[in-house]
C-alpha positions in Angstrom: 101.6 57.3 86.0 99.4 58.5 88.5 100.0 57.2 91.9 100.1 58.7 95.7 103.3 59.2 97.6 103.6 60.3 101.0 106.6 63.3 101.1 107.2 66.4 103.4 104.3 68.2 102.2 101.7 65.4 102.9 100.1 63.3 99.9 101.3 64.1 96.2 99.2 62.2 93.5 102.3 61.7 90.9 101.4 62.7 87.1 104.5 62.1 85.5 107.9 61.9 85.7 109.7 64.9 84.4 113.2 64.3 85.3 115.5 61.6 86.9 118.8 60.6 88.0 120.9 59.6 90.9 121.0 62.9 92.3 117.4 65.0 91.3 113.7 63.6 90.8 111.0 66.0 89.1 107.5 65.4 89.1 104.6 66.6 87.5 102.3 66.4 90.8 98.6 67.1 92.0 98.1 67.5 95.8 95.2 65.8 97.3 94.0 69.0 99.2 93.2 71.7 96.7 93.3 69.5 93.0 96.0 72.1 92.1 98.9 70.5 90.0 102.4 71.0 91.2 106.0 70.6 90.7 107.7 68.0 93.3 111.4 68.0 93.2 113.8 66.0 95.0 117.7 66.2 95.2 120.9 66.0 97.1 122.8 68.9 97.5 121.7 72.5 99.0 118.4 74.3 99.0 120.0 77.6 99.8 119.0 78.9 96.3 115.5 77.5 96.8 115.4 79.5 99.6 116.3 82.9 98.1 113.4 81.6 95.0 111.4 81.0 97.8 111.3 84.8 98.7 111.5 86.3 95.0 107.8 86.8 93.7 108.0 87.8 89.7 105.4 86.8 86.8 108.9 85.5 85.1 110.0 83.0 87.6 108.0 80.5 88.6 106.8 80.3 92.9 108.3 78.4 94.8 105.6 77.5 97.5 107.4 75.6 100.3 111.4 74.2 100.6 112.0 71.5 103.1 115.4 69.7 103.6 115.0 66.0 105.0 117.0 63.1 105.5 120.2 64.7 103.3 117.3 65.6 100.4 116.2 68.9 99.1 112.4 69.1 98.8 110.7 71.3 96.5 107.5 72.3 96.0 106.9 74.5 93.2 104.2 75.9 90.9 103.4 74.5 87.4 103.5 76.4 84.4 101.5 75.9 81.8 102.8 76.8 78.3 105.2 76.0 75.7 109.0 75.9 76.0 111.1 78.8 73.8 112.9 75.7 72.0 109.0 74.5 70.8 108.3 77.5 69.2 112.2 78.0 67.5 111.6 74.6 65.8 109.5 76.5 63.1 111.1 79.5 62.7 113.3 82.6 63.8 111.2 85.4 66.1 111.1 88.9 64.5 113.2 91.0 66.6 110.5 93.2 68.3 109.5 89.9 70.1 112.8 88.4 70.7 113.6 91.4 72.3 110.1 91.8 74.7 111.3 88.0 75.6 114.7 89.4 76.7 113.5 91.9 78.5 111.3 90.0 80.8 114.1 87.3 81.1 116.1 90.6 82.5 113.8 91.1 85.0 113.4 88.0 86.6 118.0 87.6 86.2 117.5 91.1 87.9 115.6 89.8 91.2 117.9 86.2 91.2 121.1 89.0 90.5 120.4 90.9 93.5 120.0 88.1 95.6 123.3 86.7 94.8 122.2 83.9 92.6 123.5 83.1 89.2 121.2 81.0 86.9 123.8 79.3 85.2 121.9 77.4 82.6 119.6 79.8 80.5 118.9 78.2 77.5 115.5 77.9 75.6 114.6 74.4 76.8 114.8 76.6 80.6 112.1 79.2 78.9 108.1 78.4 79.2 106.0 80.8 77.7 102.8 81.1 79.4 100.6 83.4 77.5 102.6 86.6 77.1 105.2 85.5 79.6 108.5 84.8 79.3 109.0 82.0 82.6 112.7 81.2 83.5 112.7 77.8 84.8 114.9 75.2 86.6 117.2 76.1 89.1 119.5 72.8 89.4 122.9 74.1 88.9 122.3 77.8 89.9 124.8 78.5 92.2 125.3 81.9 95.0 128.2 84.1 94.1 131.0 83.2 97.1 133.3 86.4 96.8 135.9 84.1 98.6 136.2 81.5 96.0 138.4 82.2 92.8 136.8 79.0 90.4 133.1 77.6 90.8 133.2 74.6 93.0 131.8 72.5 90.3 131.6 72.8 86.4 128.5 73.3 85.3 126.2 74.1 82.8 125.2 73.6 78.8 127.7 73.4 76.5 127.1 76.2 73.9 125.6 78.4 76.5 127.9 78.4 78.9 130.3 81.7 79.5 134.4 80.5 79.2 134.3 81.0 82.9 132.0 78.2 83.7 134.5 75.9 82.8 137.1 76.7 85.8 139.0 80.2 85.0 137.5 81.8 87.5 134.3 82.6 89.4 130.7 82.8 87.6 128.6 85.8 88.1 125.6 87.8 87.0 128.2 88.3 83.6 128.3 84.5 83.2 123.9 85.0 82.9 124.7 88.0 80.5 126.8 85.3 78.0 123.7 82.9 77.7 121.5 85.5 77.2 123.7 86.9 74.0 123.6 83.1 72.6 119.7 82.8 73.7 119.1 86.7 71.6 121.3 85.2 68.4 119.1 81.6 68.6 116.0 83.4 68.8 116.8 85.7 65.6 118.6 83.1 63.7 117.7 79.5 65.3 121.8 79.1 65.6 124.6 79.6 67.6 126.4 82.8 67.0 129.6 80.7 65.9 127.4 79.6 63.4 125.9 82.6 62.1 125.8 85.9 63.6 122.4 87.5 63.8 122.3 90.5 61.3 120.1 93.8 62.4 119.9 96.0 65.4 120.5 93.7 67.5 123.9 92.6 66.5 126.2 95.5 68.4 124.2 94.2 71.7 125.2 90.2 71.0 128.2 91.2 70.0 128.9 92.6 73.6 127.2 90.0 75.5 129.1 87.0 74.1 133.0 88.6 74.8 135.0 85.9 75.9 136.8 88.5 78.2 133.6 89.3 81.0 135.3 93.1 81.8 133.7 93.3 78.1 130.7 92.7 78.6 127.4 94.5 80.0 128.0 95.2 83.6 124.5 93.8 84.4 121.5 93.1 83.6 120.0 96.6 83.9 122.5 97.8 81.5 121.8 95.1 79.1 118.2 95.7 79.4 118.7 99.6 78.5 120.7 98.8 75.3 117.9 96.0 74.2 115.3 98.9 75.3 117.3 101.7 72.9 117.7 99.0 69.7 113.4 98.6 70.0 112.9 101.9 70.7 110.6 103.5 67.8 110.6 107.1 66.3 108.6 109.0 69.1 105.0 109.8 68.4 104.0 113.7 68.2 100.1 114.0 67.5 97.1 112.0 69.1 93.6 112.3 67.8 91.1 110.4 69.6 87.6 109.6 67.8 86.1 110.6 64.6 89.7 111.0 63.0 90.4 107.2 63.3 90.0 104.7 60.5 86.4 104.1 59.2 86.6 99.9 60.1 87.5 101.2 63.9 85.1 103.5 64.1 82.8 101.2 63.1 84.0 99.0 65.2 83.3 101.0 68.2 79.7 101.8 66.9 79.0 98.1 67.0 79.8 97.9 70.2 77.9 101.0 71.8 74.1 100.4 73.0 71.7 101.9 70.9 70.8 105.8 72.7 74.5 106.1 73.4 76.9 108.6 71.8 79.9 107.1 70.7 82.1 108.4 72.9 84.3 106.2 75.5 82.9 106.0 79.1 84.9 107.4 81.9 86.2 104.9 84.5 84.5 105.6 87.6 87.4 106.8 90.3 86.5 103.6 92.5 88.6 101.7 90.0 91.7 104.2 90.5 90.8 104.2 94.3 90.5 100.7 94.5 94.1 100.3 92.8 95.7 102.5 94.7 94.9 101.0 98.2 96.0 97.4 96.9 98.1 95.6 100.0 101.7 95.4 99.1 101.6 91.2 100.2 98.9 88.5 100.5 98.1 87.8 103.6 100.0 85.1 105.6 99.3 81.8 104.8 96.9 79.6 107.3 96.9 76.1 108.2 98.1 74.4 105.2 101.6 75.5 103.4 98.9 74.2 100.4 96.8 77.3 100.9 99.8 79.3 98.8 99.0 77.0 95.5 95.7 78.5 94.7 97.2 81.9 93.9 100.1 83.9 92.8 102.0 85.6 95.1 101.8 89.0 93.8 100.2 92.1 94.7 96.2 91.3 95.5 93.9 93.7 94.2 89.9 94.2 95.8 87.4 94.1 93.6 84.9 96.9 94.2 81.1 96.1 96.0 79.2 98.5 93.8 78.7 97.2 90.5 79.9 99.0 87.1 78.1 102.1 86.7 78.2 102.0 82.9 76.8 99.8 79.8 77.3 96.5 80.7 78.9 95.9 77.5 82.8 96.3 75.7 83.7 98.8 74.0 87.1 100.4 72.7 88.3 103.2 71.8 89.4 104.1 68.6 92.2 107.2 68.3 94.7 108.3 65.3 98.5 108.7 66.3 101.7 109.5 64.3 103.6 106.6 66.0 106.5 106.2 62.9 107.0 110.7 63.1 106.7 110.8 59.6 103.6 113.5 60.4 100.8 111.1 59.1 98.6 109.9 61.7 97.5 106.3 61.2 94.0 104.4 63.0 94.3 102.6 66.0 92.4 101.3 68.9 92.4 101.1 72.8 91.0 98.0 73.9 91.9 94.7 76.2 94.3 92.1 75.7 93.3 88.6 76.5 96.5 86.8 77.1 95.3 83.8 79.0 92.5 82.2 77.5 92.1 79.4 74.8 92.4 80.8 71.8 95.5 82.7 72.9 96.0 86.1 72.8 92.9 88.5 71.5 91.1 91.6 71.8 87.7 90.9 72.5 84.4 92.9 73.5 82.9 89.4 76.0 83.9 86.1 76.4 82.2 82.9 78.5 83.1 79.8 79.7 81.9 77.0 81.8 83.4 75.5 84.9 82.6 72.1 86.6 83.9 70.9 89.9 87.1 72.0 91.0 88.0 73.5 87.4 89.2 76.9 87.5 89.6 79.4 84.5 92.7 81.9 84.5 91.9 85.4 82.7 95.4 87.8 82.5 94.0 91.1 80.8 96.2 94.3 80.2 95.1 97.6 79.0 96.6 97.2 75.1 96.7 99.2 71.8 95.4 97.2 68.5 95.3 97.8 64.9 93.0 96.2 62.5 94.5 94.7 59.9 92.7 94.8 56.0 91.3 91.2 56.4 89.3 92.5 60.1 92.1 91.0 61.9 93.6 92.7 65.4 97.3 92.9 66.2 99.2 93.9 68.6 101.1 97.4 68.2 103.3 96.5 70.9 105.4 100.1 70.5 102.5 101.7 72.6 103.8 99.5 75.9 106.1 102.5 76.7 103.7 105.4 76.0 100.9 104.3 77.6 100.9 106.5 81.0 99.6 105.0 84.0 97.8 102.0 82.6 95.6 100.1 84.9 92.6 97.7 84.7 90.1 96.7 87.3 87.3 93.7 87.5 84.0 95.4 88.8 80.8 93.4 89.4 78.2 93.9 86.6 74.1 94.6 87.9 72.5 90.9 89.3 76.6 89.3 90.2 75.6 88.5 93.6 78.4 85.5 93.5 81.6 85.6 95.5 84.2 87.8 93.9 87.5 86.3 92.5 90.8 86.3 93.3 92.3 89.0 91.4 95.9 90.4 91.3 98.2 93.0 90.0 99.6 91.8 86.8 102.8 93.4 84.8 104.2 92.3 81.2 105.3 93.8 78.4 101.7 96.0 78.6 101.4 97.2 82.2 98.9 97.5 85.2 96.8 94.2 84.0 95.0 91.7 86.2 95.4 88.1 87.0 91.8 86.7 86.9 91.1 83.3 88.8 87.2 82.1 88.3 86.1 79.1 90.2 81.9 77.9 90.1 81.9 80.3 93.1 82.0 83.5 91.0 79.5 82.7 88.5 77.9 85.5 86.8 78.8 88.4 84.3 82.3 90.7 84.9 83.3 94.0 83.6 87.1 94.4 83.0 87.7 98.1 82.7 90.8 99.1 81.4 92.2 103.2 81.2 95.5 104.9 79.8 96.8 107.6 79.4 98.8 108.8 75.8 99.9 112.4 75.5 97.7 113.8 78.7 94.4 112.2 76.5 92.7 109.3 78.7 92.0 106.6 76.9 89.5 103.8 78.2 88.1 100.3 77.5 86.2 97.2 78.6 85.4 93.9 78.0 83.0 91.7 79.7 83.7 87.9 81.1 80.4 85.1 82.1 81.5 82.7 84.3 78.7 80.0 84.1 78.3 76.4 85.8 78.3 74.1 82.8 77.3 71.0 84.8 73.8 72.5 84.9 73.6 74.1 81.9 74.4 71.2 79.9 
């Protein structure tokens, strides 16, 4: 289905149909101005929560670029994620609880924006989670509802059975606690692929189910904060006492990082220059205001833009990592592990990598989300994730800087947080061909640690 329709926004090419009924419309859309696809939603009803979303900005809810209300509808237009839904990925199995949990957690901090705002989601469920990369997405806002403080009972019963708190059904008046309820069910699923009625989940994550899910709300966590503290507390490890950066590491990391160092070198990590802190630092708290077109918003994220410095990296123009030994379990041995980037938006999914490349034609763009990240290298060369380091890692940040002979336009670029912190949101376009550096620093137990990783951006019309 791909056809043009004239709405409130101007011309919407129409992809597919996502959703329809007498009183809501969804569509998978493309707008004829950028090529950027789109969500276009029309319903009857009230677009004072769109309104709120409208002025929410959070890697875990999706933007809402423009709200419109027009002839008794509700125009939306909002952006598309890319990714797979939370019920997808439960078809196969149960999560293991350190990842159930990091998907909680973000799903707190987007309830903790709508919370604020006075908006109560209503239907969380995993068909209403996308994951997009490393991102946890809460999505679709049709029966979220503000909190009235002068009604007793919601005006209208809503939400899914199963997930819905007692109080959706008419005893009295949903709040953030009515959220708190689905997310209990939405923890169990995740560790058990079944309603807690069903079977309980088992673990360390029990107590904190156990208390989300009271049929009496006075019983349950009084927020969302509160319940993101006691999920923070269960996946909390034993604290880490000793740090030993370099030759003490594992001999396949330290080969690793020899691989990776140009020959004349000593195998020692590069300092960041300070431009990259600097450049951080004086990052604008907002984009600036849109211009002409309410389609100029689609092309980027609304989140905090970040400059990319003129003068191009002073180092090799090459990745490296750092290898370091930490006792992360306290049982005084200190195991090999490595400092390096985390690719969470590229093809192959998520992966530490010294360089990448890729081709762009046309209009194509190519999204690149890198975080500062802390890897361990398994017995058959593979990397994982040793996603306990996300809360020790002190002021993590990572910066793209221009490599020697990039005379192309430089990116958009912006200040990306997940569950590792102070990353960047990459968007390359065939005007920022060339090679890019993404320098990424930490710090664990005062010891700086530092990486990179490089990116080409080529045209592959030409070089086919």
């Amino acid at each position: 289905m791909t056809s043009p329709i004239e709405t409130s926004f101007g011309t919407l090419v129409i992809e597919k149909e996502l959703k329809s009924n007498s009183h809501n419309s969804v569509y998978l859309a493309r707008n004829t101005q950028i090529i950027r696809q789109c969500i276009y939603r029309e319903f009857t009803g009230s677009a004072e929560v769109y309104r709120i979303l409208e002025q929410l900005h959070s890697p875990h809810l999706p933007e809402i670029y423009a709200v419109k209300e027009t002839d008794g509808k509700v125009c939306v237009l909002e952006e598309y994620i890319q990714g797979d839904t939370l019920s997808f990925l439960l078809e196969e199995k149960p999560l293991p609880e350190q990842t159930a949990g990091e998907i909680l957690r973000q799903l707190c901090d987007a309830l903790s924006l709508l919370h604020k705002a006075g908006v109560v989601h209503r239907d969380i469920k995993p068909e209403n989670i996308l994951l997009r990369g490393s991102m946890a997405v809460l999505i679709d806002f049709d029966v979220s509802r503000m909190v009235k403080p002068e009604h007793s009972t919601d005006t209208q019963i809503m939400g899914t059975t199963g997930y819905a708190a007692p109080e959706q059904y008419g005893f009295s008046q949903t709040d953030a606690r009515a959220d708190i309820y689905a997310l209990g069910i939405l923890l169990n699923e995740m560790l058990t692929r079944q309603h807690p009625s069903k079977r309980l989940a088992a673990g360390r994550f029990r107590p904190v189910i156990e208390r989300c899910i009271e049929v009496n709300m006075d019983k349950r966590y009084a927020s969302v904060e509160d319940l993101q503290k006691a999920i923070r507390r269960a996946m909390a490890p034993k604290s880490g006492k000793s740090l030993l950066l370099g030759a003490a590491a594992g001999a396949a990391a330290m080969l690793l990082l020899l691989t990776l160092i140009p020959p004349g070198k000593q195998a020692s990590a590069p300092e960041i220059p300070t431009d990259a802190a600097s450049a951080a630092a004086s990052e604008p708290e907002t984009l600036p205001p849109t211009e002409e077109s309410e389609f100029s918003v689609l092309g980027a994220y609304r989140l905090q833009p970040v400059e990319v410095p003129e003068t191009p990296w002073s180092g090799s123009a090459r990745g490296f990592t750092t290898p370091f030994s930490y006792d992360l379990d306290g049982d005084g041995t200190l195991e090999p592990y490595i400092f390096g980037t985390l690719h969470a938006n590229v093809p192959a999914g998520h992966r530490n990598t010294p360089s990448d490349s890729f081709g762009l034609a046309g209009q194509e763009t190519s999204m690149r989300n890198v975080y500062p990240c802390v890897w361990r290298q398994e017995t058959d060369g593979s990397f994982t994730q040793v996603k306990e380091f996300s809360d020790l890692l002190k002021d993590p940040q990572a910066t793209l800087w221009r490599i020697e002979g990039t005379d192309s336009q430089a990116p958009e670029v912006f200040r990306m947080d997940d569950i590792w912190k102070g990353g960047v949101s990459v968007v390359f376009s065939l005007k920022n061909t060339g090679m890019w550096l993404f320098a990424v620093s930490a710090t664990l137990d005062g010891q700086q640690l530092t990486a990179a990783t490089t990116s080409y951006v080529y045209d592959a019309q030409s070089d086919s």
